[in-house]
N, C-alpha and C positions, 0 to 999 in steps of 0.2 A: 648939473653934474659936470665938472670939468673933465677935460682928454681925458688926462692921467688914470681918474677914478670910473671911467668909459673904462678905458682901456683893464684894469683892475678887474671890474665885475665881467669884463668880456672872459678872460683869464680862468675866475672863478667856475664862470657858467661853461667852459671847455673842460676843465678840470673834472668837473662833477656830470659831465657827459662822458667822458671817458671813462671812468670810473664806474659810471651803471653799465654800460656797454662793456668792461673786461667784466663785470658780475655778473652778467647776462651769460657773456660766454664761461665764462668756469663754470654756471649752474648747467648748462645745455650741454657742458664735456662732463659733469659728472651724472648726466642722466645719461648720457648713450653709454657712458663706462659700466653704469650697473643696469643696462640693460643688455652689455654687449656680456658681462661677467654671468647673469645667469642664463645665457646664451650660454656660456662653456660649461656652468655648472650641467645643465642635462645634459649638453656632450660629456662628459667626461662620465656619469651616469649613462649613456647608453655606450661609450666607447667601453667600461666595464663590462655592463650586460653581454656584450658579444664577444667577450672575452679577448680584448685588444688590450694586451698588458703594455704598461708605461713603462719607455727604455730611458737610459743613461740620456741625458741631454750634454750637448757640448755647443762651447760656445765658438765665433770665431773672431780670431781677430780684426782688429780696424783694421791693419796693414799689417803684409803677411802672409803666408800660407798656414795649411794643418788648422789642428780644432785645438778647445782648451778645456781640460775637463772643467766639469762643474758639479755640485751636491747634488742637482736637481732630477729631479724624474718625471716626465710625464710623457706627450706626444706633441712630435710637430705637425703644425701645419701645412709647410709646403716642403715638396722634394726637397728643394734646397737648405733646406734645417733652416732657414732662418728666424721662423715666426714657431713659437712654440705655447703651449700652456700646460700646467702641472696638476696635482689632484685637488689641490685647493682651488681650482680657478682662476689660478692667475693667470696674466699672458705675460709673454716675453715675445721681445727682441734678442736674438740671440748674439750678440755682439757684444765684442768686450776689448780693453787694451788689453793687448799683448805683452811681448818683453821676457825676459828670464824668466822671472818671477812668478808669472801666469803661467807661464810653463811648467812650471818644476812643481806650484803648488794649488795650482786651480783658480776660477774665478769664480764670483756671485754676481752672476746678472739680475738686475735689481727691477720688479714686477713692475711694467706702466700700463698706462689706460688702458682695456681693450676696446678698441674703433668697432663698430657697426660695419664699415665701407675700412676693407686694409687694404695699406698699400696706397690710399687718398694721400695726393700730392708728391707719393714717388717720383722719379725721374722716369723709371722704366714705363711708367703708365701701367704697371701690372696692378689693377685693382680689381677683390672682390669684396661682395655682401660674406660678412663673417658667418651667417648661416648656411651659405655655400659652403665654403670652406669648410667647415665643422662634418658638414656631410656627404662632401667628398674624403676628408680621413675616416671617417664611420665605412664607406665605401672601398677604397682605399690608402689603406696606412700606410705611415713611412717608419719603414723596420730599422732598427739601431746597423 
């Protein structure tokens, strides 16, 4: 086999290790997502039963002060409203651009994975197990 065609199958054989290795990792992010999702589904199930009614959620801007309404309803996760999830079990990030326009006519924060481990690879280091979390707002809610 000359260089050239070394070099070629080298190529290939990187290509197609990369490739199992990012579908490795997507398979192992969508199994902790619907593990971490009906994790909320029984929170939000027992956050009912104890009669913790779902308030207004609002989002806040990237840069900024004040909050930005939004359609959605459920509970947040932490004091600081930032991590929230709704009756369907979505979660959110509660961030959103700003600008007039968010002002004047609201955002839709758009549902992402929920993590097992929040707050993994924050800057603040503020991380917990998402079953914590769930049952400290079961314990203590954060009221609108």
């Amino acid at each position: 086999m000359t260089a050239q065609g070394e070099q070629q199958e080298w190529i290939r054989h990187r290509r197609e290790a990369v490739e199992a290795k990012e579908r490795a990792l997507r398979a192992a992010r969508e199994a902790e997502h619907e593990q971490a999702t009906a994790m909320i589904r029984e929170a939000v199930a027992r956050f009912e039963e104890a009669g913790i009614a779902p308030v207004p959620l609002r989002a806040r801007p990237y840069r900024g002060g004040g909050t930005l309404r939004t359609s959605l309803m459920g509970w947040y996760l932490k004091h600081d409203r930032s991590l929230a999830v709704d009756r369907e079990a979505r979660f959110y990030v509660m961030r959103a651009e700003g600008g007039l326009f968010a002002r004047m006519r609201g955002v839709t924060p758009a549902p992402g994975h929920a993590p097992l481990i929040v707050g993994r690879g924050a800057r603040d280091g503020d991380t917990f197990r998402l079953e914590e979390l769930l049952e400290r707002r079961l314990q203590d809610p954060v009221t609108a």
